[in-house]
C-alpha positions as CSV (number, residue, x, y, z in Angstrom):
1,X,7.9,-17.2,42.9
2,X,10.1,-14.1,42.0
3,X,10.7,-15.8,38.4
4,X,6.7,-15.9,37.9
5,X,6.2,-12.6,39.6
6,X,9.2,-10.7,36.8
7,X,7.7,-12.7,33.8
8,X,3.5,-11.7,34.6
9,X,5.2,-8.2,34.8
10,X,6.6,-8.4,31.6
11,X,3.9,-9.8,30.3
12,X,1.5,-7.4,31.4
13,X,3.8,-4.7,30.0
14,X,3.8,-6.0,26.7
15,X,-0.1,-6.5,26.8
16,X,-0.5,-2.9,27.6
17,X,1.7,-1.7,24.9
18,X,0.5,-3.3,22.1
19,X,-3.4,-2.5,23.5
20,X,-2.5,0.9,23.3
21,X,-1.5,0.9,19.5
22,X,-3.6,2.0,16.9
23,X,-5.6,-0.5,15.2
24,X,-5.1,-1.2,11.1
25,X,-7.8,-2.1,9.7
26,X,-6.3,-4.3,7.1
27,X,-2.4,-4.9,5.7
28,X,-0.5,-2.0,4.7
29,X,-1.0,-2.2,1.0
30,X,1.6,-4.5,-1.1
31,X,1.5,-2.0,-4.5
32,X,1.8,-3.6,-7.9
33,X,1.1,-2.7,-11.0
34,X,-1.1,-5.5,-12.2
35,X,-4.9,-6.6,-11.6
36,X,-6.4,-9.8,-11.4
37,X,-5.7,-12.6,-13.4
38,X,-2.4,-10.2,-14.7
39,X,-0.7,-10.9,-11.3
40,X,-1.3,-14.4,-11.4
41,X,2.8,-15.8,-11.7
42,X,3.2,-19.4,-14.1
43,X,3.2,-21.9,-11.3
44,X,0.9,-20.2,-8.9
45,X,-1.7,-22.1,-7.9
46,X,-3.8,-19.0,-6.2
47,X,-7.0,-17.2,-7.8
48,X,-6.7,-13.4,-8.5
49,X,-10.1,-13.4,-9.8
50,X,-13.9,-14.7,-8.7
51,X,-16.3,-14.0,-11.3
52,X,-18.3,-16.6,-9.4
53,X,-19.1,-14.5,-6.0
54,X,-20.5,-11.9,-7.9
55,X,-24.3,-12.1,-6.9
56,X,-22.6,-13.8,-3.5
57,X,-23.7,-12.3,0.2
58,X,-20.5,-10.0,0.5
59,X,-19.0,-11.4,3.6
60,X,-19.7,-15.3,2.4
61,X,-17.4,-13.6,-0.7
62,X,-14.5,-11.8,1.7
63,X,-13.9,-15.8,3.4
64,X,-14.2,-17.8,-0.1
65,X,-11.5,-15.0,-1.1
66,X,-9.4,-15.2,2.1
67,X,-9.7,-19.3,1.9
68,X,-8.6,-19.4,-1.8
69,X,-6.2,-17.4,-1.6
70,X,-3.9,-16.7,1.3
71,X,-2.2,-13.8,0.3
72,X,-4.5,-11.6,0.0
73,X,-7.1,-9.6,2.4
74,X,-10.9,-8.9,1.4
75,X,-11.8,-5.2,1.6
76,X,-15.8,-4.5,2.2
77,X,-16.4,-1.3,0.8
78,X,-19.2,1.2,1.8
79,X,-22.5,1.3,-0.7
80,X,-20.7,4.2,-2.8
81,X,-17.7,1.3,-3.2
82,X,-15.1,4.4,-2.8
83,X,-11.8,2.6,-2.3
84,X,-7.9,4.1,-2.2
85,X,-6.8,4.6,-5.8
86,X,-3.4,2.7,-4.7
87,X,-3.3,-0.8,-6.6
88,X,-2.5,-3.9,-4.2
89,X,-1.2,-6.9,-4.7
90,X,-2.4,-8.2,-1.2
91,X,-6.3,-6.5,-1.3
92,X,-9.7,-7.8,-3.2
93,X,-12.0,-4.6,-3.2
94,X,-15.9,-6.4,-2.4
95,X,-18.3,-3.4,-3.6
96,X,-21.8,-4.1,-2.0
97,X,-25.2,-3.7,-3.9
98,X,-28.1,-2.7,-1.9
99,X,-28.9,-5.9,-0.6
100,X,-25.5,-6.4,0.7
101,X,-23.9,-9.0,-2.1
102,X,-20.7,-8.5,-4.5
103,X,-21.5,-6.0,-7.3
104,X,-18.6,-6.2,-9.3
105,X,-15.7,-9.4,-10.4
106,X,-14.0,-9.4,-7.6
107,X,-10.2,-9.3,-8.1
108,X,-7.3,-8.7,-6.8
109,X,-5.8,-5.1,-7.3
């Protein structure tokens, strides 16, 4: 009983600490110096581009993204589609239109 009673404390401890840290809203950003289909290594079978999902409902767009590839994290931008001027390996900007689906090629960078 003392065994379980030490280890839910711990737990609990451990629960509370990483509640209280601050939440990031997506990976820190993996900084290249390449965009799209320029990142894409000989061998790798991942997209970097998706001229397809442009015209897509923009969160149908950030799973096809996620699902094709797994290295990267789909980014939904406001309507002004202001993003950080860093380039990243790991992000796809999604720029909305008005009616909520991808504006521009998505791609990685």
């Amino acid at each position: 009983m003392k065994i379980f009673l030490f280890s839910f404390l711990i737990f609990i401890s451990q629960y509370l600490f990483i509640m209280s840290q601050p939440k990031i809203p997506y990976p820190p950003c993996d900084i290249c110096s390449c965009t799209g289909n320029a990142c894409q290594l000989p061998g790798d079978p991942y997209p970097y581009e998706w001229p397809e999902l442009v015209g897509t409902e923009i969160i149908h767009a950030k799973y096809i993204i996620e699902h094709t590839n797994l290295r990267v994290t789909g980014i939904v931008l406001n309507s002004q589609c202001v993003k950080l001027s860093d380039t990243c390996c790991n992000r796809v900007w999604l720029c909305p239109d008005e009616h909520g689906f991808v504006k521009y090629l998505p791609k990685v960078g």
